[in-house]
C-alpha positions in Angstrom: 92.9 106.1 39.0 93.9 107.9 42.2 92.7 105.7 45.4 90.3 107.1 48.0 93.2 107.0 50.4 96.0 108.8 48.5 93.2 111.1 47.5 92.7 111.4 51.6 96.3 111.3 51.8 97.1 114.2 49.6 94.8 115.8 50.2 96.2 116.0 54.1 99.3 116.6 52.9 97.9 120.1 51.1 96.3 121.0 53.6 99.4 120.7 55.6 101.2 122.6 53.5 98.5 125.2 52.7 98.6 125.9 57.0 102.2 126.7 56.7 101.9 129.2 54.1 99.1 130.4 55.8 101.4 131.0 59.0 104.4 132.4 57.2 101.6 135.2 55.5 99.2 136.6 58.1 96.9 138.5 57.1 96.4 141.9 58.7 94.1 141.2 61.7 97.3 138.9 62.9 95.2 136.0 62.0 96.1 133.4 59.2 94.0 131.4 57.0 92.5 129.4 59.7 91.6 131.4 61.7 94.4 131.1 63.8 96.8 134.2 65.4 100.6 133.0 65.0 100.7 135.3 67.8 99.0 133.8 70.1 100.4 130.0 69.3 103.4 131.4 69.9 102.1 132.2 73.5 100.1 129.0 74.2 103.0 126.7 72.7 105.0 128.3 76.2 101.9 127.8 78.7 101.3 124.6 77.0 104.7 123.2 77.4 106.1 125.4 81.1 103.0 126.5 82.7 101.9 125.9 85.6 99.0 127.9 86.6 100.8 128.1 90.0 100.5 124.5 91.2 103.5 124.1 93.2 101.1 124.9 96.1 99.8 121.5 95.6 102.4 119.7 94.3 105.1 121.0 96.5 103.5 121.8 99.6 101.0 119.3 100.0 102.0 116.6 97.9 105.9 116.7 98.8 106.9 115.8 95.5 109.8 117.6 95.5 111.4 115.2 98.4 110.3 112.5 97.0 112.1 113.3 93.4 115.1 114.2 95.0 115.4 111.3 97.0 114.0 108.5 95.7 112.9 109.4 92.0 116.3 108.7 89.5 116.1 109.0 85.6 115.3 105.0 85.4 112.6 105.3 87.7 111.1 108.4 85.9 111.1 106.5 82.7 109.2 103.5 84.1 106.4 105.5 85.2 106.3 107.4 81.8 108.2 110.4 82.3 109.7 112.1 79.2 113.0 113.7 78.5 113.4 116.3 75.7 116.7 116.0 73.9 116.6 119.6 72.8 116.6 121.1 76.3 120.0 119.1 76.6 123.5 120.8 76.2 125.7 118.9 73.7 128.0 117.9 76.4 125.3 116.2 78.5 123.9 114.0 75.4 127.5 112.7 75.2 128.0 112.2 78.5 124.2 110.1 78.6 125.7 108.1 75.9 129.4 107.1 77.7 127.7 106.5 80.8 129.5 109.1 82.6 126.0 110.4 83.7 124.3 108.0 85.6 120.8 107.1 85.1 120.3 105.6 89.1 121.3 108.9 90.5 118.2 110.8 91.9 121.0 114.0 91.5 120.6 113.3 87.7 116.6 114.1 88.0 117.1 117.3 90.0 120.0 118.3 86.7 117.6 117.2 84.3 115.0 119.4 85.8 117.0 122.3 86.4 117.3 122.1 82.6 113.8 121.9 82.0 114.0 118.6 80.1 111.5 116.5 81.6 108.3 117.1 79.6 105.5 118.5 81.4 107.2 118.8 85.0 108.3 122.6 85.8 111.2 122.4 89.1 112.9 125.0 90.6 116.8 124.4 91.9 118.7 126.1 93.8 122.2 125.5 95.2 121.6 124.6 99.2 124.9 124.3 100.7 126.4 123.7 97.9 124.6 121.3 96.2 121.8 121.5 93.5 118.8 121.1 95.3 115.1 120.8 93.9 112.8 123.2 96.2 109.7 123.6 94.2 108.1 121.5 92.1 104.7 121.4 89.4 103.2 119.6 86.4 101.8 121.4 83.1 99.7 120.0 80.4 102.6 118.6 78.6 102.6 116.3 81.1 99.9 113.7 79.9 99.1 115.8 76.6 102.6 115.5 74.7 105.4 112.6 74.5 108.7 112.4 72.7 109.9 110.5 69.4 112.0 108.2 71.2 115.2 109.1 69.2 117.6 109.1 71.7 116.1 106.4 73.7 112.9 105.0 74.7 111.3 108.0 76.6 113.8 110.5 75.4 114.2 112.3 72.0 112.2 115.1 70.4 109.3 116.3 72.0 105.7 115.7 70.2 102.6 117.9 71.9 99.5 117.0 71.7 100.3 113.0 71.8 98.8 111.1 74.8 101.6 110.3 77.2 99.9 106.0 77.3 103.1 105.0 78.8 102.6 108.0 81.5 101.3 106.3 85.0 99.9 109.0 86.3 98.1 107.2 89.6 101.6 105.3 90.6 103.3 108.8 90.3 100.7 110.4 93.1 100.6 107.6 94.3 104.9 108.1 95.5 104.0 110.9 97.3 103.8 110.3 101.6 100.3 112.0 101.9 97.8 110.2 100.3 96.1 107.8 102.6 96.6 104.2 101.8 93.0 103.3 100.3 93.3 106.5 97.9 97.1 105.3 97.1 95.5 102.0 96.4 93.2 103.4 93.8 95.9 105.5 92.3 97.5 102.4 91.7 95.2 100.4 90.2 95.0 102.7 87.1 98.0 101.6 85.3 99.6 103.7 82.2 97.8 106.0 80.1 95.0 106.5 82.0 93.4 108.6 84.6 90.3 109.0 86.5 89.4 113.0 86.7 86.5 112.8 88.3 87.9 110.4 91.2 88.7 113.4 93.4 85.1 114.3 93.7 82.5 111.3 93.6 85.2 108.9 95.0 84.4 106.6 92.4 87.1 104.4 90.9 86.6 104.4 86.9 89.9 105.5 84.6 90.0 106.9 81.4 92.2 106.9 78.2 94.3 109.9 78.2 92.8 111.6 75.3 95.3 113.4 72.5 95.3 116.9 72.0 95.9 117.3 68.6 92.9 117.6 65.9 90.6 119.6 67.5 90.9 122.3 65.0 86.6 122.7 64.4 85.7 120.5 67.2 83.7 122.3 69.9 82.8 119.7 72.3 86.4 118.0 72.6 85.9 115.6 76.1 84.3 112.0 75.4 81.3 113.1 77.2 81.3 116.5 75.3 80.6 118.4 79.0 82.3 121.9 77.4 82.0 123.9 74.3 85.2 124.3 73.7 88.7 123.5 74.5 88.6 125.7 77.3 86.4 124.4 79.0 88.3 121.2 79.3 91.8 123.2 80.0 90.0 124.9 82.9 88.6 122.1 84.3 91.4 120.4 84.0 93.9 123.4 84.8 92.3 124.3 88.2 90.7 121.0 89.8 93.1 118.5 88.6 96.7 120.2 88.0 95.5 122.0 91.0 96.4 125.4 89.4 95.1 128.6 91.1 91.9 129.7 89.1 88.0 128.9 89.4 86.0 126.5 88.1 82.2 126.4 88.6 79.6 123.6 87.2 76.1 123.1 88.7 75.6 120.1 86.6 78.0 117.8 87.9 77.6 120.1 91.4 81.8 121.5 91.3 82.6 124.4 92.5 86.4 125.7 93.3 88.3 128.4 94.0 91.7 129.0 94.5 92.5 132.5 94.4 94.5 134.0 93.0 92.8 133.6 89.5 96.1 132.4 87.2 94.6 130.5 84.5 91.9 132.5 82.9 94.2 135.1 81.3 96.5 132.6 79.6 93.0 130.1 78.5 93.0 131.8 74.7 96.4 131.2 73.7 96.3 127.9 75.5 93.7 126.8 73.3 94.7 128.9 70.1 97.9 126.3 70.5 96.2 123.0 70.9 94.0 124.1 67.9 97.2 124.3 66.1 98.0 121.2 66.1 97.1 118.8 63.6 96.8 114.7 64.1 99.9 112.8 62.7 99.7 111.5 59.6 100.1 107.4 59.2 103.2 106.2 58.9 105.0 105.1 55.2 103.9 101.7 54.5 101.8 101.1 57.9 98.6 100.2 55.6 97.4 98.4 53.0 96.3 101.1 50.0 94.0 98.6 48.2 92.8 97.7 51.2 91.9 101.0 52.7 90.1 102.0 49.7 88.1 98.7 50.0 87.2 99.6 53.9 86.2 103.4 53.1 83.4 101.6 51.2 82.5 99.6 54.5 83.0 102.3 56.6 80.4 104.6 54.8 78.7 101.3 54.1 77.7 97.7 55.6 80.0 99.0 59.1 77.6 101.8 59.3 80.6 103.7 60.9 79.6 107.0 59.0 76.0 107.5 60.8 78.1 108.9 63.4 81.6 109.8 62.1 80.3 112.3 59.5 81.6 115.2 57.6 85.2 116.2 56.6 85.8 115.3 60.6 84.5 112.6 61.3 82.2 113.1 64.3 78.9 114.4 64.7 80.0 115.8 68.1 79.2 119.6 67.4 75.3 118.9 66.7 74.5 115.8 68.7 75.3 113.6 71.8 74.8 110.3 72.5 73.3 108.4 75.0 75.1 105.4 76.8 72.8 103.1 75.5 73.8 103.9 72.0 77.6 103.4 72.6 79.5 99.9 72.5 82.6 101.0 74.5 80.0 100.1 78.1 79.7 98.2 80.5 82.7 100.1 82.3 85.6 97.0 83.2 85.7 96.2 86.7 82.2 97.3 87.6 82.8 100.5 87.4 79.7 102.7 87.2 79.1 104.8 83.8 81.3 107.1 82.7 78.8 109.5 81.6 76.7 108.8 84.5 79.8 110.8 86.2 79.5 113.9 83.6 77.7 117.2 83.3 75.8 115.7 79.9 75.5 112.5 80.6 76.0 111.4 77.1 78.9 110.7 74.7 80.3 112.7 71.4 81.3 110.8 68.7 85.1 110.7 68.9 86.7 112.5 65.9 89.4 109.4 63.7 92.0 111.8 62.8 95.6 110.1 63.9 93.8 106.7 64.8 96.6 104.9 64.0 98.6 106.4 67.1 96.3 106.4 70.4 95.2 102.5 71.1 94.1 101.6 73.4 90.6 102.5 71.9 87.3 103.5 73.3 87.2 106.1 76.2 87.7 103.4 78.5 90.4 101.8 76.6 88.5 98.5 76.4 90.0 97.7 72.7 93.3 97.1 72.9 93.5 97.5 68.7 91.8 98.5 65.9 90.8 94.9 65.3 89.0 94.9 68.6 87.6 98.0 68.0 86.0 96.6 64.6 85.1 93.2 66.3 83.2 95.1 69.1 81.1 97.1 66.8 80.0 94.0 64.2 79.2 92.1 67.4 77.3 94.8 69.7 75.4 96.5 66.4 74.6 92.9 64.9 76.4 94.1 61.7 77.8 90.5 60.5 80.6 91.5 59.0 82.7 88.9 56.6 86.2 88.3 57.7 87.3 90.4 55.0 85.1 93.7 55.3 86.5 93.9 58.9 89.8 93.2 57.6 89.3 95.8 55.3 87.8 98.3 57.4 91.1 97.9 60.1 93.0 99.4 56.8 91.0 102.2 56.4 91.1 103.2 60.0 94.9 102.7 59.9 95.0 105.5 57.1 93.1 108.0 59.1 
């Protein structure tokens, strides 16, 4: 008989291949059997990937980014922070010339080429020849930045691109952190966040509490998308997002958590649909051949829907109950915050948790909105001992599997 996880499995896989068909054969309201408008994923793939919203005005001139890549930011230095190159944006020629060595990956000039190319993932730069020489004038991020990463076929930090992975070896604070402005006790708290996560409240309360940069993929059905579920829909999140933290021109307004901005002129809110018609387009990774025990996994479905009591929460073909119901901090085991910090959802417009949807679990450790499990192993060893579950050494064994499969 056919396992519960190649049943899962195949099941994936069908559906996979069901939304391709579904793409190549719209039907005639330019939608396809999701739901979905090719059309418009078309669009938001672009916005996703180049767009701005505008924010050179922060990045360039107030941040200064752009002297500080030019000068002092080479293609070794970019990768240690978690910047991404995208081997498709390369020519041929410049792939060889990588490989001999007759580019060199010290020279700041090779950033400035590399953006000119528009290679780096999730960092838009304009160049123009000063003088002579290629020289990068205007600089900006886009939500490829922390939302997508590459395959690492070419190298570690450069290969094909993959949206809608969390950039975890990204260090988002120690970039900011390079630029001249910031004072020193902001610098220092930019700092202290270390790679893959980021604090996006920190530029309002002043408190000091990072989060796990979240994946973008799997949201397909998922209304309230953000760990504290503060929006109904990716939207909300991309504005929020889009306008106070990418600095984009746009408006944002909520009286729950008391922001308000504007910076006119409004960008963003035109290109939100197909922004979030793409993201909904893309679906969590499957596990990787062999990364799982089958007999195993079928073993830890049972103590998943079981003794774990993981499906009072994770329920329905997606896993999460976040569409009908929140949850309040004392119901989750991922607090106390490390390092004193104060409540994550003490920060938000709810106040509460959503129960984070499983899809592509195998891919975004560390776990937890506040990345406090390292593994899945954690994860499963923080649950038994926080919900008094007294699971054996082999249902948690068991139960890692399953997850792994997801």
């Amino acid at each position: 008989m056919m396992t519960v996880t190649r049943a899962r499995l195949l099941a994936r896989a069908l559906a996979g291949c069901a939304a391709i068909i579904a793409l190549a054969a719209c039907t005639d309201n330019g939608t396809n059997g999701s739901g979905l408008s090719p059309a418009l994923i078309a669009k938001g793939k672009d916005i996703f990937r180049f767009e701005t919203f505008g924010n050179e005005t922060f990045w360039t001139d107030t941040l200064r980014m752009h002297e500080v890549i030019e000068h002092a930011v080479d293609p070794t230095t970019a990768l240690a922070v978690g910047l991404k190159v995208d081997t498709d944006s390369l020519p041929p020629e410049v792939v060889a010339a990588i490989q001999s060595g007759a580019i060199s990956l010290t020279d700041p000039a090779t950033t400035v080429a590399l953006l000119k190319l528009n290679a780096v993932v999730g960092v838009k730069g304009t160049v123009q020849n000063v003088n002579g020489r290629d020289t990068l004038v205007r600089v900006g991020i886009t939500c490829a930045l922390c939302h997508s990463t590459v395959d690492n076929s070419f190298a570690h930090g450069i290969g094909k691109r993959l949206d809608g992975w969390p950039n975890r070896d990204l260090n988002v604070g120690a970039i900011i952190a390079l630029s001249p402005v910031p004072p020193s006790g902001a610098k220092a708290v930019y700092n202290s966040w270390g790679p893959g996560k980021y604090d996006p409240r920190f530029n309002f309360d002043g408190k000091n509490g990072p989060q796990v940069i979240p994946p973008a993929y799997g949201l397909l059905g998922i209304h309230r998308i953000t760990a504290t579920g503060d929006g109904n829909d990716v939207a909300y999140w991309n504005r929020y997002v889009g306008v106070t933290q990418m600095h984009g021109h746009g408006s944002f307004d909520e009286p729950r958590t008391g922001v308000h901005v504007s910076n006119p002129p409004d960008v963003i809110s035109p290109l939100l649909p197909a922004l979030q018609e793409y993201q909904l387009s893309l679906s969590a990774p499957a596990p990787p051949t062999g990364s799982f025990d089958d007999a195993a996994a079928t073993r830890g479905h049972e103590v998943f829907a079981g003794a774990g009591q993981c499906s009072t929460c994770h329920t329905g073909l997606l896993l999460t109950d976040a569409n009908t119901h929140l949850h309040s901090p004392d119901e989750v085991v991922s607090e106390p915050e490390p390092n004193g910090a104060p409540s994550y959802a003490s920060r938000s417009a709810t106040k509460m948790y959503r129960t984070a949807p499983l899809a592509g679990l195998w891919q975004h450790a560390p776990y937890f909105h506040n990345g406090t499990a390292a593994t899945l192993e954690a994860v499963v060893d923080t649950y038994d001992a926080k919900k008094g579950l007294h699971l054996t050494a082999q249902q948690k064994a068991d139960l890692v599997e399953y997850l792994k499969s997801l």
